[in-house]
C-alpha positions in Angstrom: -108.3 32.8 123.1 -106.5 31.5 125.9 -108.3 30.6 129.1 -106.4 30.9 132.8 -108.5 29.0 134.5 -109.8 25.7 132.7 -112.0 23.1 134.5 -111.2 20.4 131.9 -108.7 22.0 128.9 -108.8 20.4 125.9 -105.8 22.4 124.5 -102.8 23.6 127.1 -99.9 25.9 126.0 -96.7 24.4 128.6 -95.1 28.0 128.3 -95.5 31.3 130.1 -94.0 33.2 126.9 -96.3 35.7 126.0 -95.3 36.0 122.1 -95.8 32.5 122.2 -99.5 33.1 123.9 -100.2 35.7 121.4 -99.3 34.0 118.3 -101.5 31.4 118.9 -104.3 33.7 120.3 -104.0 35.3 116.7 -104.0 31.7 114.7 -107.5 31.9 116.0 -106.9 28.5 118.7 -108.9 28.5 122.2 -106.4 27.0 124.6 -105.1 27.3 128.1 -101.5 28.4 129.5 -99.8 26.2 131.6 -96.2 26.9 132.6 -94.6 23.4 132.6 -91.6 23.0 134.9 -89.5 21.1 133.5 -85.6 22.2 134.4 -83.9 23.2 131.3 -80.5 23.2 132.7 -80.4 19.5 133.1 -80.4 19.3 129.0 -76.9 21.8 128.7 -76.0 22.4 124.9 -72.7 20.8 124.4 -70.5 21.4 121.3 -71.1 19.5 118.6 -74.9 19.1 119.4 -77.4 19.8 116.5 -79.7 22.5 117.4 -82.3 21.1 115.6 -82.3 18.0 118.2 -81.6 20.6 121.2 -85.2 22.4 120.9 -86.8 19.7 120.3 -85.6 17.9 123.4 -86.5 20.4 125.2 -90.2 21.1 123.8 -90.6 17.5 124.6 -89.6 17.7 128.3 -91.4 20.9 128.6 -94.7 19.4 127.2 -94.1 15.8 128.7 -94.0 17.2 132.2 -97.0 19.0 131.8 -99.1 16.3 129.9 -98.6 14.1 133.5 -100.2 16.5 135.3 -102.8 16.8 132.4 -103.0 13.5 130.9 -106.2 13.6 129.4 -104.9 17.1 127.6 -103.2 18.0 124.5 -100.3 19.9 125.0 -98.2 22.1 123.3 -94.3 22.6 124.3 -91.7 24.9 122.5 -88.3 26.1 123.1 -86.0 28.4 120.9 -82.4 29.2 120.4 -80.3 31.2 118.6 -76.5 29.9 116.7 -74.5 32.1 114.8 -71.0 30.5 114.1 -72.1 27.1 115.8 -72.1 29.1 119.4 -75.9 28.6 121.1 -77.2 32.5 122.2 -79.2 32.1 124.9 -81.2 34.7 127.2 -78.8 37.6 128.0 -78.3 37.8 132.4 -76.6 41.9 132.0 -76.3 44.7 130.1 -72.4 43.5 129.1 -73.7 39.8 128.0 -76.7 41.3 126.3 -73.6 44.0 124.6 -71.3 41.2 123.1 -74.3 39.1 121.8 -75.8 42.1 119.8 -72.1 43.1 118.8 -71.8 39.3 117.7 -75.1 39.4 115.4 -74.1 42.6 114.2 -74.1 42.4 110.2 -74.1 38.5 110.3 -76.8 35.9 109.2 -77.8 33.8 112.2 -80.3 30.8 112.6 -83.7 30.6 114.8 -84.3 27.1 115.6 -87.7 26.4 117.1 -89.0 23.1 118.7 -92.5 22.1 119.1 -94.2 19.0 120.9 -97.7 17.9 120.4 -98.6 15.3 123.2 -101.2 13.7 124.7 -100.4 10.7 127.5 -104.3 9.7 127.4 -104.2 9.2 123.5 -100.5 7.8 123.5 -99.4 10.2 120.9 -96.8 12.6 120.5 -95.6 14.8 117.5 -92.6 16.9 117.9 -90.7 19.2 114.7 -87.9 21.8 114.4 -88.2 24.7 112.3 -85.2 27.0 110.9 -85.2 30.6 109.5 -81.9 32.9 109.0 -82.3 35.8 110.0 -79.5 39.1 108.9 -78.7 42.2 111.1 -77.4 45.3 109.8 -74.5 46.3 111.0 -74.9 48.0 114.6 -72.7 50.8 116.4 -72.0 50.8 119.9 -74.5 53.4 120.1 -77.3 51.5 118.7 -76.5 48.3 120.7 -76.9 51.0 123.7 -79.8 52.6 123.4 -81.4 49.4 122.1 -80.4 47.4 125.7 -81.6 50.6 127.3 -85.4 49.4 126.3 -85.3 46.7 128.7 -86.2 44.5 125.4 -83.2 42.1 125.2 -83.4 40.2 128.3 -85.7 37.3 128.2 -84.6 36.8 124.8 -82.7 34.0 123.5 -79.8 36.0 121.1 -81.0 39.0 123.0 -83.5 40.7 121.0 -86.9 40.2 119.8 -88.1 40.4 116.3 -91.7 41.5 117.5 -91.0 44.7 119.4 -89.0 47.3 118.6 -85.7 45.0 118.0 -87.3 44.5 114.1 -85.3 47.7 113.1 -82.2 45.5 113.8 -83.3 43.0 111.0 -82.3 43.4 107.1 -83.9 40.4 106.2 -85.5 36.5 107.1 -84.9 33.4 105.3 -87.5 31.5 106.5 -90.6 31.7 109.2 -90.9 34.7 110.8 -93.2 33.0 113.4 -90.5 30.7 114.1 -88.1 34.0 115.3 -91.0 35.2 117.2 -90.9 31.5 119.4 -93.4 29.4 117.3 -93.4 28.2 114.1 -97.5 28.6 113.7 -97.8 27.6 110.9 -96.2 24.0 111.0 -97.6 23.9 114.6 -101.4 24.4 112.9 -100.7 21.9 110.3 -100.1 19.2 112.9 -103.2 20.2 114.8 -105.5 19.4 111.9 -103.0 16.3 110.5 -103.8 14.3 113.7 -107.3 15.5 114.1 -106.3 17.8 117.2 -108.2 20.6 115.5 -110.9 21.2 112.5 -110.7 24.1 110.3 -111.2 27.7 111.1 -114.8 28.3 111.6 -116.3 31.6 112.7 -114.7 32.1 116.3 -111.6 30.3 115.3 -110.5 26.2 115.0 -113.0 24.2 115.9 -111.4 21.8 119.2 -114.5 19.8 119.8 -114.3 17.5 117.1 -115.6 14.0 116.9 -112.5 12.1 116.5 -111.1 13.8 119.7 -114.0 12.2 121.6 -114.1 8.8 120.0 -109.8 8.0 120.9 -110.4 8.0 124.0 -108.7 11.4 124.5 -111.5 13.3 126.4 -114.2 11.1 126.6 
């Protein structure tokens, strides 16, 4: 469940993404959203660069700017792209940008990379992973690209579609997380929770946040 207005969070999502909000929402985790502002644009993809090291540079800015304002907080940041013949899709500004990078997935495998950051300035710890998954398109007509930008669903997108909504008709298949196509791989993102003691298992109402190690580092006591 994610809470708007926390006195003292224990858990904060740096992201206003609402898949992202509701993926986590479903894994059963109580946590609170807040936005982080960190400016992407001054971490450009350049050719050559990894995407793998991309998204995880940016989850970690996202979630270090937020963890100063919340030091005593764990925090979670995330950012995803989209590379199909070593060219970085990102979120589609028009109906013609959103055109050419449907027409360029178009009956072609494509990766989702996904970065996550786990921080926590208080405790000193940070955690960060990238998770891949190929995803295949059918092949689209002009007509189907059209109608499909028509549903407003494309544009705050990376690659220009989402997975989630009604943009799964464009998928054949995944190789991989679908999670991690949606904007976070929960699973891996979980895993780490309960690794470093973040998070318990899943009780009743979901993972159990107040657990005694959290207290005893320091983190929140």
């Amino acid at each position: 469940m994610a809470i708007d207005d926390p006195k003292d969070p224990i858990l904060i999502l740096a992201s206003q993404s609402p898949r992202r909000r509701y993926l986590l929402e479903q894994a059963g985790l109580s946590f609170s959203v807040i936005p982080s502002r960190f400016d992407e644009e001054a971490v450009p993809f350049k050719p050559g660069d990894a995407p793998e090291d991309y998204v995880r540079k940016l989850a970690q800015g996202k979630a270090l700017e937020v963890s100063a304002r919340y030091p005593r907080s764990w925090i979670i940041g995330a950012d995803t792209t989209v590379m199909i013949q070593g060219k970085n899709l990102g979120k589609p500004s028009s109906n013609a940008e959103a055109f050419e990078m449907l027409k360029q997935l178009s009956g072609e495998t494509h990766e989702v990379h996904t970065g996550f950051c786990i921080c926590s300035e208080s405790a000193e710890k940070r955690f960060s992973q990238s998770v891949r998954t190929e995803v295949l398109f059918k092949e689209l007509t002009h007509a189907e690209i059209d109608w499909y930008i028509k549903t407003g669903e494309p544009f705050d997108k990376a690659g220009g579609y989402g997975i989630q909504g009604v943009g799964i008709i464009l998928v054949r298949s995944i190789n991989g997380s679908y999670t991690n196509v949606v904007g976070l791989p929960v699973c891996e993102v979980i895993e780490t929770l309960i690794r470093e003691g973040i998070a318990g298992f899943c009780s009743g109402n979901g993972f159990d946040l107040n657990r005694p190690e959290n207290v005893s580092s320091g983190a929140f006591g």
